[in-house]
C-alpha positions in Angstrom: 0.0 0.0 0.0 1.1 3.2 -0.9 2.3 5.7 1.7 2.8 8.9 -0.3 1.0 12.5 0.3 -2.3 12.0 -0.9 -2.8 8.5 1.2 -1.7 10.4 4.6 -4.6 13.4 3.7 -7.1 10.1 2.8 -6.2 8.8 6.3 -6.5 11.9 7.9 -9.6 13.5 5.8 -11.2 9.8 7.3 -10.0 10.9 11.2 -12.0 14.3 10.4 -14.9 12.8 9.3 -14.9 10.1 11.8 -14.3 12.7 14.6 -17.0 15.3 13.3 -19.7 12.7 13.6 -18.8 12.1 16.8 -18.9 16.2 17.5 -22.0 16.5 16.4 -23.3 13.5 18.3 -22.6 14.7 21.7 -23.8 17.8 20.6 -27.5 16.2 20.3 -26.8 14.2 23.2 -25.9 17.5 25.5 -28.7 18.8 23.7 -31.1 16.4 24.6 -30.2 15.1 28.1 -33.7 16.0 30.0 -35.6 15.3 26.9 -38.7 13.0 28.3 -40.8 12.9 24.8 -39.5 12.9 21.4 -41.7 12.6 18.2 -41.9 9.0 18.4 -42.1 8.4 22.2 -40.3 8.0 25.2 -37.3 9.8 26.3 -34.9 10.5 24.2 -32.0 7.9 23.5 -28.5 8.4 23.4 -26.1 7.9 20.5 -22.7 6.7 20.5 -20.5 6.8 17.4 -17.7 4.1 16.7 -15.7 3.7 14.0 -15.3 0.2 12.0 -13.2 -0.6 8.8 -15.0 -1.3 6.0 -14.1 -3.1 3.1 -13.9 -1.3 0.0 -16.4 -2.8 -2.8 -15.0 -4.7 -6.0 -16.5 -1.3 -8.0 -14.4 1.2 -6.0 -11.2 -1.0 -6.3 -11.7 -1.1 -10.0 -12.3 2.2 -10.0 -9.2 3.3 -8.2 -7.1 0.9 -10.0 -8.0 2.3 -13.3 -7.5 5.8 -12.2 -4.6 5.2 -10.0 -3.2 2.3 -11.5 0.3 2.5 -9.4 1.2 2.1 -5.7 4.0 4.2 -4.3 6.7 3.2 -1.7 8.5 6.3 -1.9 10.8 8.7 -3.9 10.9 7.8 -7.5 9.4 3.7 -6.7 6.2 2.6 -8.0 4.6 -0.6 -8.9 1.6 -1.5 -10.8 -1.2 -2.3 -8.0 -1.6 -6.4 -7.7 -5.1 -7.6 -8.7 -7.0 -8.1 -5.5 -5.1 -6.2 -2.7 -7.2 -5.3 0.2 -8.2 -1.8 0.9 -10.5 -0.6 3.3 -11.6 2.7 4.9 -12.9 4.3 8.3 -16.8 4.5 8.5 -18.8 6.2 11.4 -21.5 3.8 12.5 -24.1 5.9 15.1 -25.4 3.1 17.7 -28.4 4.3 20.6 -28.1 3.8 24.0 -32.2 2.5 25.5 -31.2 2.6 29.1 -32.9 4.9 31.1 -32.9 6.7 34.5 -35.8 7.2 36.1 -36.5 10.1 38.7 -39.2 10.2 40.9 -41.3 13.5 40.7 -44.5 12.7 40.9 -46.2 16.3 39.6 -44.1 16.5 36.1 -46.2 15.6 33.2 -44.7 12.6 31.7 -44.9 11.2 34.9 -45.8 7.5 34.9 -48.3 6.0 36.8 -45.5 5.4 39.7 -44.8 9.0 39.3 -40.9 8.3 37.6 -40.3 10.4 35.4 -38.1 8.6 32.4 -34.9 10.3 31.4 -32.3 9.7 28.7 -29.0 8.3 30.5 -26.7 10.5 29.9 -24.4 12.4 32.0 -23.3 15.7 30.7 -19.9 15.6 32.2 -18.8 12.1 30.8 -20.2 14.0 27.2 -17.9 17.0 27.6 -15.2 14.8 28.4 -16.0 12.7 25.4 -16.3 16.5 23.7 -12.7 17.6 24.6 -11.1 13.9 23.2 -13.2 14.3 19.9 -11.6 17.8 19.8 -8.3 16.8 20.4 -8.4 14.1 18.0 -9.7 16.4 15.5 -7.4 19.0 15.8 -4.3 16.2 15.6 -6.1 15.1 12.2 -5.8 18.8 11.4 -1.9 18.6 12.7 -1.4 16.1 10.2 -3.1 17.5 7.0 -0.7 20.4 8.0 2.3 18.6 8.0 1.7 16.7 4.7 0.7 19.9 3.0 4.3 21.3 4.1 6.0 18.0 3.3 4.8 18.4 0.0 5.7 22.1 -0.4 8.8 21.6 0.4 9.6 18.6 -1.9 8.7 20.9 -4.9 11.3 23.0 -3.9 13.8 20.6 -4.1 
């Protein structure tokens, strides 16, 4: 597999995306963390975002391999791309948390007939900690874009 410029900003462009999904998912959950009723019912339920390597399909690696028919190790070394070499990429899969904590207050009006009110569980610390790592893992895809840009600036100087 090829480790040259434009796979490093493929890798990293994956970490943004993968990380920004994740942003904006904490977001709703922060959002939504004493919501009791949503459109379709019940409180609302929390979303966690993982990320899971998928496979590429047998159109995309034609695709590639007739539009980038080489692999690069490095300065001036290329080889033509072996037929079926695995490749696969970062997808952000969104997966809902259903537990619930209930609180009693008897006088709120989605009360049950206990009087427990049903909330989302989700604690709004442990989602602004999750908030700060997304950041951080963001900004270090960010880092890296920046670096490869400058790597390649300065090899065309050369």
């Amino acid at each position: 597999m090829g480790k040259g410029v434009f796979e490093i900003l493929k890798i990293s462009s994956e970490g943004l995306n993968l990380q920004r999904a994740r942003l904006s998912s904490i977001a709703k959950n922060i959002a939504n963390a004493n919501t009791t009723r949503t459109p379709g019912g019940g409180p609302y339920k929390r979303e966690i975002v993982v990320s899971r390597a998928v496979e590429k399909s047998e159109f995309q690696e034609q695709l590639e391999s007739i539009v980038f028919p080489f692999k690069s190790y490095g300065l001036n070394q290329a080889s033509k791309k072996e037929q079926g070499e695995s490749a696969s990429y970062v997808s952000p899969e969104v997966y809902t948390d259903d537990s619930e904590r209930l609180v009693y207050d008897p006088s709120h009006p989605e009360a049950d007939e206990n009087g427990y009110v049903h909330y989302p569980n989700i604690n709004v610390v442990t989602e602004m900690v999750e908030m700060i790592s997304a950041q951080r893992a963001f900004e270090a895809n960010v880092s890296v874009i920046e670096a490869a840009k400058n790597i390649a600036r300065d090899s065309l100087d050369i």
